[in-house]
DRENFI-897225 format. One line per field, with one value per residue (C-alpha): x, y, z; residue in one letter. Coordinates in pm, whole numbers, plus 50000, padded with zeros to 5 digits. Example, Ala and Ser with C-alpha at 12.3 -4.5 7.8 and 13.67 -1.06 7.14 Angstrom:
<pts>
u 51230|51367;
v 49550|49894;
w 50780|50714;
resn A|S;
</pts>
This chain:
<pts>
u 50000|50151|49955|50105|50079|50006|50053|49858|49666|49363|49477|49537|49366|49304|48906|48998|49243|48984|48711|48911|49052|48675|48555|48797|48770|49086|49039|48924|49177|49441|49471|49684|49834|49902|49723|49471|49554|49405|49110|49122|48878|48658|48796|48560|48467|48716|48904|49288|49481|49814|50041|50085|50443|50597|50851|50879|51251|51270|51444|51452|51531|51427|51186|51479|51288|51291|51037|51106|51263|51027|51195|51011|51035|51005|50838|50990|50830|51020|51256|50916|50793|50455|50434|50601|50470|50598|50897|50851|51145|50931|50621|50384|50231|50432|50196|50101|50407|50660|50375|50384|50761|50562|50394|50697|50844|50599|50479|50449|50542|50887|51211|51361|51625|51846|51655|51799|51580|51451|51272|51299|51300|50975|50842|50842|50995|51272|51413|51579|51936|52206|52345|52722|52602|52475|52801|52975|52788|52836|53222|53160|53020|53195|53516|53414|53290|53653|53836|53635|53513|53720|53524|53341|53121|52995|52691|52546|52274|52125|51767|51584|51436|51706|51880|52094|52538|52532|52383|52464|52762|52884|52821|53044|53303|53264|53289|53572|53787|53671|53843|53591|53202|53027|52688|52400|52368|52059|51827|51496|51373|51549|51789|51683|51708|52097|52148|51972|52036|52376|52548|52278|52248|52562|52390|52123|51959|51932|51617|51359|51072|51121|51061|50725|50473|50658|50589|50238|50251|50303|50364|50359|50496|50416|50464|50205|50398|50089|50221|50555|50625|50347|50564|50566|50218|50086|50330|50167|49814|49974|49993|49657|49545|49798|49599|49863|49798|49904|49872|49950|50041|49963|49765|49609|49385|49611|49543|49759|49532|49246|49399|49539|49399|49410|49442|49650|49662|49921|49953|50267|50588|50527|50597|50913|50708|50445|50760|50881|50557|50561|50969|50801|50531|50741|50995|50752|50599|50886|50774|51136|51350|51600|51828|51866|51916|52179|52371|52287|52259|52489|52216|52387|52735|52821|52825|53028|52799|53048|53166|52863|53064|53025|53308|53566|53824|54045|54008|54161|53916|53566|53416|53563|53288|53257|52944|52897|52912|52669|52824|53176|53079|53398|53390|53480|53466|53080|53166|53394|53275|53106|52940|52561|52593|52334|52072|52060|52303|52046|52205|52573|52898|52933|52576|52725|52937|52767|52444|52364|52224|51945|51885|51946|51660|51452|51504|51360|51061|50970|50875|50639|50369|50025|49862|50095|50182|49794|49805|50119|50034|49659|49661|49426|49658|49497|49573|49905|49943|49797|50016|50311|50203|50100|50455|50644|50447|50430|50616|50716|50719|50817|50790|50808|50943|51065|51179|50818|50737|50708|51113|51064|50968|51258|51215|51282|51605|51476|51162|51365|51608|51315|51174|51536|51551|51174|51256|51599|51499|51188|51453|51258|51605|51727|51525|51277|50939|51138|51355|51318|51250|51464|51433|51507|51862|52211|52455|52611|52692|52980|52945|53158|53170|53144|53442|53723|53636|54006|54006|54009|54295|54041|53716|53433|53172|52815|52468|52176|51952|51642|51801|51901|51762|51917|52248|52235|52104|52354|52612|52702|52832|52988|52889|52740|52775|52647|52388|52361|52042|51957|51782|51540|51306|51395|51088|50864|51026|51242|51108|50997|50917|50913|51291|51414|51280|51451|51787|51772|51667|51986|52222|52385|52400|52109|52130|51851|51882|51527|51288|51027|51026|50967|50901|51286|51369|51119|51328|51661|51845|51997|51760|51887|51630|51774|51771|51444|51446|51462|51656|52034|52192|52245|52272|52074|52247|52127|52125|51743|51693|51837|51882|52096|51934|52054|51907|51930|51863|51552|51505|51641|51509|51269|51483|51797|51802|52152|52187|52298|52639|52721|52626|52932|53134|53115|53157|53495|53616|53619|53805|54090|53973|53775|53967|53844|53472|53609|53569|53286|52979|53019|53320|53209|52911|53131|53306|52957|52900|53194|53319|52963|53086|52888|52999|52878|52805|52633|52434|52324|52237|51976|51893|51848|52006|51871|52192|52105|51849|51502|51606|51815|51726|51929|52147|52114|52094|52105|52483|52488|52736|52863|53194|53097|52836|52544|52300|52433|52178|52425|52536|52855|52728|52463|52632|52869|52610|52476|52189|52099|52350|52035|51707|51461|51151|51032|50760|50891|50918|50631|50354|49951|49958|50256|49996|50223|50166|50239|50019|49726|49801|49818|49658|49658|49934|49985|50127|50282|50147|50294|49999|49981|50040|50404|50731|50781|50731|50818|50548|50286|50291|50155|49803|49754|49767|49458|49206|49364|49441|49372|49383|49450|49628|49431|49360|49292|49070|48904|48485|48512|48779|48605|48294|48440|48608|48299|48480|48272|48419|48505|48576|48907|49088|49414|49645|49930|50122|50437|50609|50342|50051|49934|49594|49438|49065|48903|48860|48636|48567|48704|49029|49240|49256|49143|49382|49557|49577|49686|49921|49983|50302|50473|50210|50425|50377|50225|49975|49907|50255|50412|50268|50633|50562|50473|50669|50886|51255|51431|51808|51962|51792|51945|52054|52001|51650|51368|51075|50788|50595|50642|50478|50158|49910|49569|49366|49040|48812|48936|48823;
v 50000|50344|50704|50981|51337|51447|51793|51851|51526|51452|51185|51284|51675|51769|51676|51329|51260|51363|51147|50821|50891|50905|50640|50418|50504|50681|51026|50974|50780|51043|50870|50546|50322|50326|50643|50523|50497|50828|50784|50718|50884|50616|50540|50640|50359|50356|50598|50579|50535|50784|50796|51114|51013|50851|51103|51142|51163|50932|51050|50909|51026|50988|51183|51245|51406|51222|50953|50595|50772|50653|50632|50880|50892|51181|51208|51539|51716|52030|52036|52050|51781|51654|51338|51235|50912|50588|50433|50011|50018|50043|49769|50072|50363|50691|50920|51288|51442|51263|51311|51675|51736|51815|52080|52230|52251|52471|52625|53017|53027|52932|53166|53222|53488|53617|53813|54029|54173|54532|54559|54399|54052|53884|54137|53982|54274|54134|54313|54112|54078|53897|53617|53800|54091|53749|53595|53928|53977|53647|53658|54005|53854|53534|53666|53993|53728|53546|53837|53944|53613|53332|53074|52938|53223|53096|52849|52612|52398|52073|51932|51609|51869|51659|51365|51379|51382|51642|51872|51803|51597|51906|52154|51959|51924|52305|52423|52176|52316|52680|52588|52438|52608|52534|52384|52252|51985|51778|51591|51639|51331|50984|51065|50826|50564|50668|50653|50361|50076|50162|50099|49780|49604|49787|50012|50111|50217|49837|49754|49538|49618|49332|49124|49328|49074|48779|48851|48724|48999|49369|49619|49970|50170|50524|50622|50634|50409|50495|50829|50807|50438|50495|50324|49977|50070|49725|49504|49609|49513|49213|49106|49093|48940|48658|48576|48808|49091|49482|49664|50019|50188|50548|50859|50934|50719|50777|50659|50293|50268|50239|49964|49809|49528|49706|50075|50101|50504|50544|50858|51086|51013|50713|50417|50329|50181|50034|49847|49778|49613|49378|49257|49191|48965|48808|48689|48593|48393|48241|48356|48477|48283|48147|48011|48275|48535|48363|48319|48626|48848|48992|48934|48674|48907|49030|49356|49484|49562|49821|50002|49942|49882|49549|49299|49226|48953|49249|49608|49660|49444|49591|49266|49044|49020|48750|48572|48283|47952|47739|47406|47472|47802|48021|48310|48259|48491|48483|48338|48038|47674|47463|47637|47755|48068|48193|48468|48496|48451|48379|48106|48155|48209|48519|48690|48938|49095|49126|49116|49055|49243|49020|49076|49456|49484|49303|49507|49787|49621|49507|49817|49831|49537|49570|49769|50038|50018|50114|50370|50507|50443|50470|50151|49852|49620|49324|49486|49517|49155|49040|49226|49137|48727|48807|48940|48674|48387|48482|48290|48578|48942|49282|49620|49907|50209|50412|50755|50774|51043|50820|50885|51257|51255|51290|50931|50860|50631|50452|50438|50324|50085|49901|49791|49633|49493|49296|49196|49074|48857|48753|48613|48805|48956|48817|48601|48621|48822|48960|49266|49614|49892|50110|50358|50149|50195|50050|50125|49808|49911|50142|50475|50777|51126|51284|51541|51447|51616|51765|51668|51942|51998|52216|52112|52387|52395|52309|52529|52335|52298|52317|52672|52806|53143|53159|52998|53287|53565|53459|53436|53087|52835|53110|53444|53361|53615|53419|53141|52969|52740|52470|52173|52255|52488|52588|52814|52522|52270|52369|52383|52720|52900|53241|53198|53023|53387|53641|53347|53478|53805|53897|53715|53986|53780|53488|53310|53029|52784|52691|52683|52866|53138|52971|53063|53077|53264|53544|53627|53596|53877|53656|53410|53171|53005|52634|52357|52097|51712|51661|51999|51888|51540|51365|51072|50974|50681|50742|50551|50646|50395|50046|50178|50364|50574|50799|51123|51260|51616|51594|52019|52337|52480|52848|53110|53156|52866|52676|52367|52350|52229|52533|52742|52631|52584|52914|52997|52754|52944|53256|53127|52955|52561|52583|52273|52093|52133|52123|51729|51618|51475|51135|51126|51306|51006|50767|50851|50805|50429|50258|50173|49959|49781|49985|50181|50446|50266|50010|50302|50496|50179|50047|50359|50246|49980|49716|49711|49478|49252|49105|48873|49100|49029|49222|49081|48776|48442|48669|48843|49180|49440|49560|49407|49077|49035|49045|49241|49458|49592|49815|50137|50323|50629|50689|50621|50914|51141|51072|50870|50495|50237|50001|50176|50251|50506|50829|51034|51379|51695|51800|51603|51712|51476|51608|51816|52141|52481|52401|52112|52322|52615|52398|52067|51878|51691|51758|51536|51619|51439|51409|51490|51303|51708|51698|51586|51793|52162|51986|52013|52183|52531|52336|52479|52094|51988|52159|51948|51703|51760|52027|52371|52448|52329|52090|52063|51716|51697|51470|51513|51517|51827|52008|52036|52147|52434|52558|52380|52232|52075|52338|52586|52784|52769|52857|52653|52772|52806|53040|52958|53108|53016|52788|52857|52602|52460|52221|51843|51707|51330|50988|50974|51094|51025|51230|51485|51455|51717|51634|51911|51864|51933|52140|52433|52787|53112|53230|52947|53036|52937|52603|52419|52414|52783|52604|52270|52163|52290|52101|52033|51809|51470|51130|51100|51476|51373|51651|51666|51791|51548|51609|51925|52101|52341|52464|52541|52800|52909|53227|53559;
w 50000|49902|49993|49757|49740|49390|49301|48957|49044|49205|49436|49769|49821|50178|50158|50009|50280|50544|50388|50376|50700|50886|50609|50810|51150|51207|51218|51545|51680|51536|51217|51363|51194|50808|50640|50353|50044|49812|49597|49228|49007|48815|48486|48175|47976|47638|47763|47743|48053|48045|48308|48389|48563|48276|48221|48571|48753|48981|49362|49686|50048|50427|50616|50859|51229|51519|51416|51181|50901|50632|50290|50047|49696|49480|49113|48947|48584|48483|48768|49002|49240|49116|49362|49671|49834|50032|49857|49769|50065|50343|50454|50538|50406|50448|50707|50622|50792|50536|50233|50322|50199|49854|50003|50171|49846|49723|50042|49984|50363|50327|50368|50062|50135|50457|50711|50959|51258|51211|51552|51891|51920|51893|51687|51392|51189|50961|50633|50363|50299|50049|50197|50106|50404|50581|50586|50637|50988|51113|51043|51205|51523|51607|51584|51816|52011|52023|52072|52380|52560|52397|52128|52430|52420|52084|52189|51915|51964|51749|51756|51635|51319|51126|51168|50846|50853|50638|50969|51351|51255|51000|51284|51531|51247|51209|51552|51660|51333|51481|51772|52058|52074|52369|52363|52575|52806|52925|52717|52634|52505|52654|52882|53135|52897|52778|53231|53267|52907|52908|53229|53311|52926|52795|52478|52377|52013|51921|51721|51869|51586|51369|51678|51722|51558|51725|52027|52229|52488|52471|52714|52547|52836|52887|52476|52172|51867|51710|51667|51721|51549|51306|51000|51179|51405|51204|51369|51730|51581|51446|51799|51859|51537|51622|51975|52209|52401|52404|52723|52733|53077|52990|53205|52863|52632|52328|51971|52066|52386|52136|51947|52233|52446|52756|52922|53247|53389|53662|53775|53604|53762|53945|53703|53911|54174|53956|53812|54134|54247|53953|54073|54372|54253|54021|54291|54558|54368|54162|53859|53735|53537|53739|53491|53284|53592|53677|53358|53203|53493|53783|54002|54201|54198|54595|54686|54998|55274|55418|55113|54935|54666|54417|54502|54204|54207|54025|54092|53749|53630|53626|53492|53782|53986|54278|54375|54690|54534|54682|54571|54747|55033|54826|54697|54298|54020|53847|53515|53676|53529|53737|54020|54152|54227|54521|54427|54825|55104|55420|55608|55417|55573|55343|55467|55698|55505|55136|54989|54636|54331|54378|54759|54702|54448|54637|54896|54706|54529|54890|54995|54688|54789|54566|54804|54904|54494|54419|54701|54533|54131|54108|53976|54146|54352|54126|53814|53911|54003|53717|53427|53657|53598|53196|53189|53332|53265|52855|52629|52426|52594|52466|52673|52448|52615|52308|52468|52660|52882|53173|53148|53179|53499|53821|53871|53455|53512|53750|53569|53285|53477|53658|53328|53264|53546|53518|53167|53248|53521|53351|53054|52819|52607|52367|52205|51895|52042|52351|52432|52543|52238|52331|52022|51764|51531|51442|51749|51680|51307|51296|51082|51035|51021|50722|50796|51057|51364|51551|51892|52085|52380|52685|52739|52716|53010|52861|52902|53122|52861|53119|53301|52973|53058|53397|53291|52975|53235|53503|53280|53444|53331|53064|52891|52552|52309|51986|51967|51649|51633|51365|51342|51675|51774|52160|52185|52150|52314|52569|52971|53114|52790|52917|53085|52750|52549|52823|52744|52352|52497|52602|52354|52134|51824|51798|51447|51313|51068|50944|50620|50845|51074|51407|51733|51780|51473|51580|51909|51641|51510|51181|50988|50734|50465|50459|50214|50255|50180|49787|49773|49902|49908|50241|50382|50694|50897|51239|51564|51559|51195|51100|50768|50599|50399|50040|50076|49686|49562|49323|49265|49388|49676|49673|49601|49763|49994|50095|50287|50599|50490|50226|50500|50741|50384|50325|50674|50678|50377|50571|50878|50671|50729|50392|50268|50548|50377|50030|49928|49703|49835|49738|49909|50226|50253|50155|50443|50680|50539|50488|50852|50836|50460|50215|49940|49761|49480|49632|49860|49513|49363|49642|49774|50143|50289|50580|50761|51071|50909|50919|51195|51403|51756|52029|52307|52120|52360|52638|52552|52693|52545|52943|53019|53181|52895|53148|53262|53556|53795|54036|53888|53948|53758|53969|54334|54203|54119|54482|54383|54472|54218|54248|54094|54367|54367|54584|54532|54319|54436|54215|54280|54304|54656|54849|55058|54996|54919|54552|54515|54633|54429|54149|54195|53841|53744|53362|53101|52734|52434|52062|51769|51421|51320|51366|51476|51810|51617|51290|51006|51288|51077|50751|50661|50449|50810|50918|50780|50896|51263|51563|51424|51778|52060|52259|52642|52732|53052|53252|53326|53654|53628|53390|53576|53917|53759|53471|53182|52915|52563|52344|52598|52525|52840|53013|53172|53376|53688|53844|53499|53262|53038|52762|52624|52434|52359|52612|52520|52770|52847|52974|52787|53091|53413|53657|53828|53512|53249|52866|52663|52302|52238|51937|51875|51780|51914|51638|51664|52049|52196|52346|52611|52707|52873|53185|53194|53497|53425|53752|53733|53800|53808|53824|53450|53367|53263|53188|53395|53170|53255|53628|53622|53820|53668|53727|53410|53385|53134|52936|53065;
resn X|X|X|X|X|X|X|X|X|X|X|X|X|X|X|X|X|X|X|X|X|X|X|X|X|X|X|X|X|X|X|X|X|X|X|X|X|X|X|X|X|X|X|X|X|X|X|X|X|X|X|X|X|X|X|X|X|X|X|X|X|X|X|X|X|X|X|X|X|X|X|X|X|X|X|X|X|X|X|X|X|X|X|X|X|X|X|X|X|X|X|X|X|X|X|X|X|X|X|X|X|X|X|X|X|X|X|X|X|X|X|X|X|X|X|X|X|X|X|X|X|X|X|X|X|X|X|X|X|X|X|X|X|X|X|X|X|X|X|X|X|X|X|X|X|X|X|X|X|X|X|X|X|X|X|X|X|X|X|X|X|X|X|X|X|X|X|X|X|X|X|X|X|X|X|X|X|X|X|X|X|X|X|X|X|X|X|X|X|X|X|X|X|X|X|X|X|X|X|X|X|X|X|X|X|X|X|X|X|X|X|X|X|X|X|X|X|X|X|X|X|X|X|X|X|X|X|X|X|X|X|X|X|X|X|X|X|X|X|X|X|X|X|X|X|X|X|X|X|X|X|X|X|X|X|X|X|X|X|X|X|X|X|X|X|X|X|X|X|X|X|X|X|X|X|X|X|X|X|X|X|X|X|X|X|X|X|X|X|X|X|X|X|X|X|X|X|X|X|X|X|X|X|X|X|X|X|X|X|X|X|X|X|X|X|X|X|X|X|X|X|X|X|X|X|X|X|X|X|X|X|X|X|X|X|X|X|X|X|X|X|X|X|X|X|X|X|X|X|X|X|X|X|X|X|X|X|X|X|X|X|X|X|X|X|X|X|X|X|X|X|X|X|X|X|X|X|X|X|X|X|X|X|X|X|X|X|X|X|X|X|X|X|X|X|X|X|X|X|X|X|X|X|X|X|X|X|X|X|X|X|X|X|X|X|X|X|X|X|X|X|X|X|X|X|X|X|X|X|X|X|X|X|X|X|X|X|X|X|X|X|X|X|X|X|X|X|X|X|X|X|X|X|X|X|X|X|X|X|X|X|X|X|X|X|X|X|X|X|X|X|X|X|X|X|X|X|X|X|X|X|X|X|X|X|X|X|X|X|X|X|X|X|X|X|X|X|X|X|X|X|X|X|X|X|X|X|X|X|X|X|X|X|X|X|X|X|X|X|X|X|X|X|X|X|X|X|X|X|X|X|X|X|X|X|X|X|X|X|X|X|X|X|X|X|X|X|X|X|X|X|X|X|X|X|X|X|X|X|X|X|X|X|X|X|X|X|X|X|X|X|X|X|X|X|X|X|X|X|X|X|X|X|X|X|X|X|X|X|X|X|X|X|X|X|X|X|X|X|X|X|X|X|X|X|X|X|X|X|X|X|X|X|X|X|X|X|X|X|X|X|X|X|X|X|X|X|X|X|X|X|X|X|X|X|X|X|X|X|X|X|X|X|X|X|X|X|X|X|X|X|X|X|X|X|X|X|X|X|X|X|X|X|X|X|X|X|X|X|X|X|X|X|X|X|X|X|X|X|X|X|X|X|X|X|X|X|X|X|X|X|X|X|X|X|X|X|X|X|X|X|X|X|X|X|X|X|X|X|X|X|X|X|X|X|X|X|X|X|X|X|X|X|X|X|X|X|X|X|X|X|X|X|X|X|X|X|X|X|X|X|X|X|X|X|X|X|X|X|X|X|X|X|X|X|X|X|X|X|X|X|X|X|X|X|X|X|X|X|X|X|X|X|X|X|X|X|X|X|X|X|X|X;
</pts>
């Protein structure tokens, strides 16, 4: 099945796409799934059929955002895009974000030419200039910036807009030859999962999805793959069609909840313990696999009661760990031949002095019995009980955790880390139908840069992300004099809106990057029209896909657009390193793909390449990537950040039930939520989208919360807190649970502004994870 967008044709209009979408149910479950296929107008009888694409150039490239990177492919008449739809490459239909980079071709909205502010910031008021006076001010600024603050005062920051070489991984290649920018630090999207996968299975980014439709049971865990894996959604409903079951743990009904077999709601922030309570079950009633905990796992490996420290045969041996062997009372090393290694020392000669990973999780999930885990969760003790048996007694389990916004919560790595934990001891890695989606990808294929990157001799101190207004205002970490911005929208996304705007308030020099004028580039004082898909050549091989995908240039680009890598050509040019930025293309992706065995050739030949395989199943057999090649549940990283090495759970800071003077000032818990409208702020600007999807932002609330505060469906409303404001229109019903409010996130300020205005901006949590989805509002009609 392929969905097109025909420009010239009548195939896929707006009102066609609307139609089939409520002719098949799924404009009201945000259009999950694969997107229908357009209509065809009836053939007259005797008529001649002429393809109008005949003639047609033929180009191909990846729908690059943080999402699946579908493979698109382009038809071109007259050096114009007539067609773009789902290449034969994928196994589902492209959605309307990825069909919409015809549109954006053409889209009368787009920035053409260099604009440089003529107002104040925010205003809007830009005049046009050449890109020569563009290029001129920038050299201009960064080195007055140099010459009075060092590079360091030279900021640059990345987003998941574009996941291409030829753009984050030129701008590091850039600022490194420029001598050492500084940057941000904290993520916004899966930090808990990068402090959690990595120190307990050893990576992370391996892909799980072609184990999807193997499995027989499903957790989707606090994320909406209907949205956000909506290339491969049919796998999930594959499941079910097979006789297995998909549970989604979720405060919100999303579009996957529909299609799913079940609907768990936790309350925000407190999946930790839900996960917790499961362990719990799960080992009192000997419901783990025992055989492959203790072969795959350190859960039998000692730790020193006194230092608190795991116990290694070596100290210069980090994978030497000791465990009691039960057959002979020593002390060996784990992976000796022969012995039984005790998950529990009661009765032992060694039970005074150590404890194992086992006993030490234990210890936590203890505290977490069904009851005090409903109390906690808002989940029924039975329910909880229940999924944890479904779980462990399935004979093929998959949780699906995917970057969800149960990780951006204070408690995210351990959030993240508890899931580990249950599916490692459940022995559900590793096999066909098991593992742990992490976000899928190819970490385990190497790739390159596509310019050498000098390694730089100082170290440069790194922005919080989440304070970037204070850290700008305070001048601490650093003084920033010039912020360059590509590839992200900060305005939109970034916690504590209003703090984030005073940030490029006060920067001197703030340059964007972008084919739109954003909500960033309207607080900028430079803004520079870039290159779209189909109008440079790229290539995308990204931890986020397991292919590797040619991105070819099909047309020219409106106007006087330049891609993000002739922008820091240029730019190299003027600061002497221009050689550096001088090599052909082919060569410069030839350089990204051949440390994983492709060639150029071969790349331009196939287009996209499937470079782990149908079959690929991570931590095959149960082989972690950590040292010892299992999974280990104690964590050095986090006992030197000052946090608990084994993953435990208490109640955030920010929490509607801590009985403080913030909960009762603001006493609903709210919750972010992706839209079929875009990729984070991606595509949310495109008018095709409005027949489509919310013209506004929605506010999700529960019945029960509308009516004690006058709300009724429909009403526009405000929802804020001490941060500031997001005004949206009310959705009223059952598809939240109560004391829970639902923000869609993405909208622009000059659609209404970001629901990001009021989100949580706490720093620093275990991990560095962000807490948007730890934050409390209170929401009222609009005067």
């Amino acid at each position: 099945m392929k969905q097109s967008a025909d420009h010239g044709m009548p195939s896929l209009s707006r009102r066609t796409f609307v139609a089939a979408a409520a002719a098949t149910g799924a404009a009201a479950v945000g259009l999950a799934g694969c997107s229908p296929s357009a209509e065809e107008e009836p053939e007259k009888e005797g008529a001649a059929v002429v393809d109008p694409y005949a003639d047609a150039q033929v180009f191909y490239t990846s729908c690059p955002p943080e999402c699946q990177h579908h493979n698109l492919k382009a038809y071109v008449v007259d050096g114009k895009i007539v067609k773009v739809e789902s290449s034969e490459l994928n196994d589902c239909a492209a959605c309307a974000r990825g069909i919409a980079r015809s549109y954006m071709a053409t889209d009368p909205n787009r920035l053409t030419v260099p604009l440089l502010l003529d107002g104040e910031k925010g205003s809007g008021d830009f005049k046009e200039i050449t890109w020569d006076e563009a290029f001129d001010l920038i050299e201009e600024k960064f080195k007055a910036a140099i010459d009075s603050d060092g590079v360091q005062s030279i900021c640059y920051i990345t987003g998941s807009g574009n996941f291409g070489s030829m753009h984050g991984p030129v701008a590091n290649a850039f600022f490194a030859h420029l001598g050492g920018a500084s940057t941000t630090v904290g993520s916004l999207c899966c930090a808990g999962t990068t402090a959690a996968q990595i120190p307990i299975y050893g990576q992370r980014f391996l892909d799980t999805r072609n184990q999807i439709e193997n499995s027989s049971y499903v957790i989707v865990w606090g994320n909406n793959p209907a949205i956000s894996k909506q290339g491969y959604f049919q796998r999930f409903e594959k499941v079910i069609e097979n006789g297995g079951k998909v549970v989604v743990i979720d405060p919100i009904f999303t579009e996957s909840a529909s299609k799913a077999s079940e609907w768990v709601s936790p309350w925000p922030g407190t999946d930790a313990a839900m996960a917790l309570a499961m362990i719990k079950v799960v080992i009192d009633e000997d419901l783990y696999d025992k055989e492959y905990t203790l072969a795959h796992t350190c859960a039998p490996c000692l730790v020193d009661k006194a230092t608190g420290e795991p116990v290694l045969e070596d100290e210069a041996d980090p994978a030497s760990f000791l465990v009691y062997d039960a057959k002979s009372g020593e002390i060996v090393r784990h992976d000796k031949n022969g012995i039984e290694a005790a998950l529990t020392l009661d009765g032992t000669s060694a039970a005074d002095a150590y404890n194992t990973e086992f006993e030490l999780i234990y210890a936590e999930a203890a505290k977490w019995d069904a009851v005090a885990a409903e109390a906690e969760c808002g989940v029924p003790s039975a329910d909880i009980e229940r999924l944890a048996r479904e779980y462990a007694e399935a004979d093929k389990a998959m949780i699906i955790q995917n970057m969800g916004g149960f990780m951006r919560t204070e408690n995210g790595t351990y959030a993240v880390a508890t899931q580990l934990y249950l599916a490692a001891l459940c022995g559900h890695v590793g096999h066909e139908g098991d593992g742990v989606s992490d976000a899928a990808g190819v970490n385990e294929v190497k790739t390159g840069a596509p310019i050498e990157v000098p390694k730089l001799e100082t170290t440069v101190p790194s922005v919080p992300r989440f304070k970037f207004g204070e850290a700008i205002l305070n001048e601490d970490p650093l003084k920033v004099n010039v912020l360059w911005s590509m590839t992200g929208n900060p305005m939109t996304q970034w916690p504590n809106t209003n703090m984030v705007r005073q940030g490029l308030e006060k920067i001197p020099f703030v340059v964007t990057v972008d084919q739109y004028l954003t909500s960033t580039a309207l607080y900028s004082d430079l803004v520079l029209p870039v290159a779209a898909q189909f109008e440079h050549e790229d290539v995308l091989a990204n931890h986020r896909s397991h292919w590797i995908q040619l991105c070819e240039k099909a047309i020219d680009g409106p106007g006087e657009v330049k891609s993000d890598f002739d922008i820091f050509a240029e730019l190299a040019k003027r600061f002497d390193f221009g050689d550096a930025f001088s090599k052909p293309m082919s060569e410069m992706i030839a350089s990204v793909i051949e440390p994983a065995g492709l060639s150029y050739d071969e790349l331009v030949e196939k287009k996209a390449i499937d470079v782990v395989g149908a079959d690929y199943i991570p931590y095959k057999d149960g082989v972690f990537l950590t040292k010892s090649q299992k999974a280990e549940f104690w964590v050095a990283a986090w006992k030197k950040e000052g946090f608990n090495p084994i993953a435990t759970y208490a109640r955030s800071e920010e929490d509607a039930r801590n009985g403080d003077e913030l909960a009762a000032k603001y006493p609903l818990f709210s919750v972010q939520r992706k839209t079929y409208r875009g990729v984070h702020s991606t595509f949310n600007n495109l008018e095709w989208m409005d027949e489509v999807c919310d013209k506004q932002p929605v506010v999700l609330l529960n019945e029960a919360d509308a009516e004690a505060r006058g709300i009724a469906d429909g009403d526009a409303v405000v929802v804020f807190n001490d941060r500031g404001e997001h005004h949206g229109i009310a959705e009223v019903g059952a598809r939240i649970k109560q004391g829970v409010i639902g923000l869609q996130n993405g909208w622009w300020e000059q659609q209404g502004g970001s629901s990001s205005y009021v989100t949580n901006d706490k720093w620093k949590t275990l991990g560095g994870t962000h807490c948007c989805n730890q934050t409390l509002v209170e929401v009222k009609k609009e005067a």
